[in-house]
Backbone bond lengths (Angstrom), bond angles and torsions (degrees), N, CA, C in turn:
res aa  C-N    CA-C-N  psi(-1)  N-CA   C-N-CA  omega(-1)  CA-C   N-CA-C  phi
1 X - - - 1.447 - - 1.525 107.78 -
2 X 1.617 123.16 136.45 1.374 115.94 -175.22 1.646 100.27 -90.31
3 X 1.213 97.95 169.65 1.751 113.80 -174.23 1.913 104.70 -65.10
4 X 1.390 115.76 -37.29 1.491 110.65 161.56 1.759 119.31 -61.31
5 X 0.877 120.46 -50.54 1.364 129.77 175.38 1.740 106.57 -57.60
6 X 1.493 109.49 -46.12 1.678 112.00 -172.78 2.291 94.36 -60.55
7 X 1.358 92.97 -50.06 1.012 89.88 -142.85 1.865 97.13 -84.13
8 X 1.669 125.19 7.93 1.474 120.70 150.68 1.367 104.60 -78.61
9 X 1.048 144.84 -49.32 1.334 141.82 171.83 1.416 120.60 -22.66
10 X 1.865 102.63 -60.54 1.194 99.87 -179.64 1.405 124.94 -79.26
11 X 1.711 110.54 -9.11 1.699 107.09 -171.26 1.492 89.73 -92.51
12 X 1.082 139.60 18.17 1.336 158.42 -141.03 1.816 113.48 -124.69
13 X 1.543 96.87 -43.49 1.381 104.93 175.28 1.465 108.84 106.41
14 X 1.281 111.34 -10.21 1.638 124.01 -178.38 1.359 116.73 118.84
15 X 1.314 146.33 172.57 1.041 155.81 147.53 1.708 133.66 -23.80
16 X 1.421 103.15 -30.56 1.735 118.89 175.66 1.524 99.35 -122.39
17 X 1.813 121.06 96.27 0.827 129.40 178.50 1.473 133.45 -76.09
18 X 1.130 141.24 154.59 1.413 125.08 -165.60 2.179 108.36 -73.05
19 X 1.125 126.65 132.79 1.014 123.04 172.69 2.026 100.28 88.74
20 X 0.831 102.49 22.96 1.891 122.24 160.79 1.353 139.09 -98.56
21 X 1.386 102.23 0.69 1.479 124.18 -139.20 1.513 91.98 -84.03
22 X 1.581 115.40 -39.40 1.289 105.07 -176.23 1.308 120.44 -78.97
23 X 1.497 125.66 -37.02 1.477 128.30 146.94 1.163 134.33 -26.43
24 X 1.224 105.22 -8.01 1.568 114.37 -166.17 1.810 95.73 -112.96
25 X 1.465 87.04 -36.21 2.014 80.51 -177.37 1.647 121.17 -83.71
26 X 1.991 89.41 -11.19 1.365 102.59 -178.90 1.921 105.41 -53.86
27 X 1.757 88.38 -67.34 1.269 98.17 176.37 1.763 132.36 -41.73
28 X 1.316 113.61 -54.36 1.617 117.12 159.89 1.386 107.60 -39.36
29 X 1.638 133.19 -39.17 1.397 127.23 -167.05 1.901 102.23 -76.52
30 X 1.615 98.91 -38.07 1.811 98.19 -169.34 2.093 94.54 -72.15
31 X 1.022 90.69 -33.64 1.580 84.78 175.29 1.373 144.46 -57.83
32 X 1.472 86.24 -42.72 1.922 112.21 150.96 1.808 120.54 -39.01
33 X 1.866 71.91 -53.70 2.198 85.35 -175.86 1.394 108.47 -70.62
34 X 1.337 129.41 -20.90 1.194 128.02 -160.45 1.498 80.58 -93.95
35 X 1.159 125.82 -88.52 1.560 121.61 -165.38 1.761 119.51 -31.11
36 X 1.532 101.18 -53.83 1.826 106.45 159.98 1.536 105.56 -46.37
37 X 1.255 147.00 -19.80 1.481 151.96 176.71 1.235 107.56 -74.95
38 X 1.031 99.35 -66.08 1.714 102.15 -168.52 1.455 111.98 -81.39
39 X 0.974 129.88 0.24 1.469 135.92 -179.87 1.610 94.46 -88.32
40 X 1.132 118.66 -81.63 1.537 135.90 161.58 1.503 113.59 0.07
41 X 1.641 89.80 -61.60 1.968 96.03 -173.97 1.554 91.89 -71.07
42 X 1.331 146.61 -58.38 0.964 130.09 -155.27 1.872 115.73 -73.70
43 X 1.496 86.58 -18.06 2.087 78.85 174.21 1.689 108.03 -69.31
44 X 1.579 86.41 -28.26 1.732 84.77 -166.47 1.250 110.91 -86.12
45 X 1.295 137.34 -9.72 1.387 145.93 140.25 1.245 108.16 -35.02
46 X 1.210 125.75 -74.22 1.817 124.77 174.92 1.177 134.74 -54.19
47 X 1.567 88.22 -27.21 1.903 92.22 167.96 1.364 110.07 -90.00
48 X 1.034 144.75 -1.47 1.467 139.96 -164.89 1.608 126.09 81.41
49 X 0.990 113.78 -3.89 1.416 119.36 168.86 1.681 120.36 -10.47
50 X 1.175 116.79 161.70 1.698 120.65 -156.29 1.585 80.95 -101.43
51 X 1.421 116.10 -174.70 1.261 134.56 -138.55 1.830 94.05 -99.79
52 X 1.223 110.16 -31.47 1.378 120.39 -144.89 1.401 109.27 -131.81
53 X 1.787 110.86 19.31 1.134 125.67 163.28 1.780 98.64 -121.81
54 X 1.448 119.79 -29.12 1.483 110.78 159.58 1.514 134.12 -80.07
55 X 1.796 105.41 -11.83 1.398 97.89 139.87 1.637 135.75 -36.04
56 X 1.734 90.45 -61.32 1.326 94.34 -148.93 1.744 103.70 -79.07
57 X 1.438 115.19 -12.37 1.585 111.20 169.56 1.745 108.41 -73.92
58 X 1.356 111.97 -10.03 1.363 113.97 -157.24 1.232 80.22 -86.23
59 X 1.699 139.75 -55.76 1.393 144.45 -177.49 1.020 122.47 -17.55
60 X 1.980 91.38 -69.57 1.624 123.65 -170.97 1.302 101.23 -55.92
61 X 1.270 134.13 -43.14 1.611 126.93 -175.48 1.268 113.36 -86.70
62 X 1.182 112.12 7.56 1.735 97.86 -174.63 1.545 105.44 -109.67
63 X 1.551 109.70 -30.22 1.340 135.34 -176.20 1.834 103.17 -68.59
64 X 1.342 83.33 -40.50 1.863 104.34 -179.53 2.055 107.87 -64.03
65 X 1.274 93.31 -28.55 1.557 102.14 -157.06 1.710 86.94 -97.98
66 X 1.140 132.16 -54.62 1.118 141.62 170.74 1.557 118.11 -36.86
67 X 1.538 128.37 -48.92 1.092 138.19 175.22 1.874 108.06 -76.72
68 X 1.238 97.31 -38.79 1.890 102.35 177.55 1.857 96.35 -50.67
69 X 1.255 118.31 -62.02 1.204 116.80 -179.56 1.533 126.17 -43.72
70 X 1.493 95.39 -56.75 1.836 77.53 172.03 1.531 115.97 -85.11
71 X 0.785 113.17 -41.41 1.564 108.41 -163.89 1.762 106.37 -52.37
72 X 1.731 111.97 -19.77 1.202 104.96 170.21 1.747 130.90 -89.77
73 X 1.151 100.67 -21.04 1.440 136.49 154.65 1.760 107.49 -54.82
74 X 1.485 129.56 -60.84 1.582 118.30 170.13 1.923 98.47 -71.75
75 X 1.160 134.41 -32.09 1.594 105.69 -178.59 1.464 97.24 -88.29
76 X 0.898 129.14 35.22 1.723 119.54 159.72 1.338 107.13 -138.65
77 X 1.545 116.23 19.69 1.759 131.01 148.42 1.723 105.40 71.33
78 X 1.715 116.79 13.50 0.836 120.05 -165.92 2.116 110.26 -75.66
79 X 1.182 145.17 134.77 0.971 143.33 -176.44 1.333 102.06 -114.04
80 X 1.759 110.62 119.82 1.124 150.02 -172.43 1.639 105.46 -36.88
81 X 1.719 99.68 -65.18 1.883 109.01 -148.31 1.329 71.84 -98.38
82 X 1.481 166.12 -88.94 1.500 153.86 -148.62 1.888 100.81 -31.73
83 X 1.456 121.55 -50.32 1.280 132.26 -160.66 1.524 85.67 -80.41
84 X 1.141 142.91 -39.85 1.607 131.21 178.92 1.667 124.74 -83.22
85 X 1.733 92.73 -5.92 1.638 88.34 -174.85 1.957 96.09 -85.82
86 X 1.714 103.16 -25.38 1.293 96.45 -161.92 1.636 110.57 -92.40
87 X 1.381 110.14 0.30 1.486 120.28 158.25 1.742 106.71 -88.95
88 X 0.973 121.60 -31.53 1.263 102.39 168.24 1.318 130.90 -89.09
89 X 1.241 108.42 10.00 1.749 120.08 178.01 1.634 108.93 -105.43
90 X 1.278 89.48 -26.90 1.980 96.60 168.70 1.650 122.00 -80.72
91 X 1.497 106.20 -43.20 1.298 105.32 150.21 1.696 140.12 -47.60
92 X 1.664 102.24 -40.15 1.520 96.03 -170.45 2.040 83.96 -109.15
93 X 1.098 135.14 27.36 1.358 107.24 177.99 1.546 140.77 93.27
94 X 1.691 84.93 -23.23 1.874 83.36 -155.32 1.834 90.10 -85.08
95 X 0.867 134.67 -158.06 1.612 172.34 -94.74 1.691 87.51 174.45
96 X 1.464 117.66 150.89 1.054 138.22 128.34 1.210 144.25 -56.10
């Protein structure tokens, strides 16, 4: 964690902000779906399952895994294109 980031956090109140609470259960719920996903595809992997019923567990977990990511990413106040300008300025060198 850099010393700007440590130190919004802390003028911040911490990491689990007041009035987040549901963002936070959102995420535990997409996490649920994602894990119920991937569990699913893999029983039905062992059992033999048809082509187009392991799609659709493959979906459910990816869609599941996909939503875990952001929704935990907005309750941890994180901003997307700021967090990509400063990975891409560390990567190629330049300054901001």
């Amino acid at each position: 964690m850099t010393e700007q980031m440590a130190a919004t956090v802390k003028a911040e109140g911490g990491a689990v902000r007041k009035g987040k609470t549901a963002l936070w259960w959102a995420a535990g719920a997409a996490l649920a779906v994602a894990v119920a996903g991937w569990i699913a595809l893999g029983a039905l992997i062992l059992t033999g399952a048809d082509k187009p019923v392991l799609l659709a567990a493959a979906v459910v977990g990816a869609l599941g895994t996909e939503a875990t990511v952001w929704i935990t990413a907005a309750a941890l106040g994180l901003t997307v294109f700021e967090a990509r300008k400063r990975i891409w300025a560390k990567v190629t060198g330049r300054s901001r």
